[in-house]
C-alpha positions in Angstrom: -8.8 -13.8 -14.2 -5.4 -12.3 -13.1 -7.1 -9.7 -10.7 -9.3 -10.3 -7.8 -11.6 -8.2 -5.5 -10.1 -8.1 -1.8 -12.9 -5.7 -0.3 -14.9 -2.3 -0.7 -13.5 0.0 2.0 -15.3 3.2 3.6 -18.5 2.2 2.0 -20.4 5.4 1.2 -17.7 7.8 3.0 -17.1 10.9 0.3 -13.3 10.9 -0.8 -12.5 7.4 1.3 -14.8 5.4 -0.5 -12.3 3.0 -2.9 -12.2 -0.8 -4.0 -9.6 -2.6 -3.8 -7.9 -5.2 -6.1 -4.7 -7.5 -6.0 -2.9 -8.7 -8.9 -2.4 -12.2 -8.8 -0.4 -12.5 -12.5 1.3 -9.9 -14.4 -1.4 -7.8 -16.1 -2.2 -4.8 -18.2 -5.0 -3.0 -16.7 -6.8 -1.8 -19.9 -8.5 -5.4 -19.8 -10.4 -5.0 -17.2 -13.0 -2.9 -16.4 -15.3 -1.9 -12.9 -18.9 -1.4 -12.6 -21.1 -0.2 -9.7 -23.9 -2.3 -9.5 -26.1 -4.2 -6.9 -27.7 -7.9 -5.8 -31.0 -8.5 -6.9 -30.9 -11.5 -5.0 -27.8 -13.5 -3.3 -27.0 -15.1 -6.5 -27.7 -12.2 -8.9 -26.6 -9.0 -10.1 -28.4 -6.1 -12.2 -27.8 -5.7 -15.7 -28.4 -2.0 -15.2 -24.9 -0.6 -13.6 -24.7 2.4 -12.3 -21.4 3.0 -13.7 -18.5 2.1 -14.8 -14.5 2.3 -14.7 -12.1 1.6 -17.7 -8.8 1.0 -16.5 -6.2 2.5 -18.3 -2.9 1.0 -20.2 -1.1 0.7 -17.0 1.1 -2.8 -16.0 0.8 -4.3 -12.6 2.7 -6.9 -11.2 1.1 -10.4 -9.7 1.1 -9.3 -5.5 0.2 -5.2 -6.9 -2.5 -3.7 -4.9 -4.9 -1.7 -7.1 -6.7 0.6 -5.1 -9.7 2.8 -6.9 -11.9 5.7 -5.1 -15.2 6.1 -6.3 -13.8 10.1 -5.7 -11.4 12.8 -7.5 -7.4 12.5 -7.7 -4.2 11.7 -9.6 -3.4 8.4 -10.7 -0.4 6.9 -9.1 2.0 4.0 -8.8 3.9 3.9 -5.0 6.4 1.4 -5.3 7.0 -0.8 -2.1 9.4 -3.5 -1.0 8.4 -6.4 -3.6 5.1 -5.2 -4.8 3.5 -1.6 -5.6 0.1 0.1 -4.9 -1.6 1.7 -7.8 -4.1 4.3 -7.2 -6.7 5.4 -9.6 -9.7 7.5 -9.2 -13.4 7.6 -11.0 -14.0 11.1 -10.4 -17.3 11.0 -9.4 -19.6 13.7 -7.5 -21.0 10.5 -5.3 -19.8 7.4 -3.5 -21.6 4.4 -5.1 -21.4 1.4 -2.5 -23.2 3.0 0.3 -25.2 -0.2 1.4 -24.9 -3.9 1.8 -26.5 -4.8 -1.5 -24.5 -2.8 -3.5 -21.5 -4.6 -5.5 -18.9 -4.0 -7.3 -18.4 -6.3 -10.0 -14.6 -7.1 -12.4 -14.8 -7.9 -15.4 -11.7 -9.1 -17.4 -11.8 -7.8 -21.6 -10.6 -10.3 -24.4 -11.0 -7.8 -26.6 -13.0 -4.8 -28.4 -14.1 -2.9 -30.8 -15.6 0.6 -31.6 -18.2 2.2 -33.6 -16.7 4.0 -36.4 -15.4 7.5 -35.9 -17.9 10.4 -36.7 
């Protein structure tokens, strides 16, 4: 996987709440995807998320920072000195990580397919 979960910040704080990713190889976002789940047991997860985040077609560098609120906003790139900090946001009416069993779990796409149109 070229992306790894650092930490869930400002767990169940409105408009703070956010996850946040590094890069760790080069990487076009639109493989990966985010859902909002939480432990059954230590070694478990639901298969019932919450919800879930499609990244979109956006290229990250290995040592990017990918930072998403669980809240409203304006997808961004800020550039820095070797590395930059993408910021994306769910748009959702609720913060989804508010307790200790709660997870967030990254999953990396090979690929996919849709239902026909219509």
């Amino acid at each position: 996987m070229r992306l790894r979960i650092v930490q869930i910040a400002d767990r169940g704080i409105p408009f703070k709440e956010r996850l946040h990713m590094q890069v760790l190889a080069d990487a076009n976002l639109s493989y990966y995807m985010v859902l909002a789940s939480s432990y059954i047991t230590p070694q478990s997860v639901s298969v019932k998320p919450k919800s879930s985040f499609w990244f979109p077609a956006v290229n990250a560098k290995a040592g990017d920072n990918i930072i998403l609120y669980t809240g409203s906003g304006l997808q961004k790139t800020e550039p820095a000195i070797g590395y930059s900090n993408h910021f994306f946001y769910w748009g959702l009416g609720q913060t989804v990580w508010k307790g200790v069993g709660e997870c967030a779990i990254l999953l990396e796409l090979g690929n996919w397919q849709t239902s026909p149109y219509g």
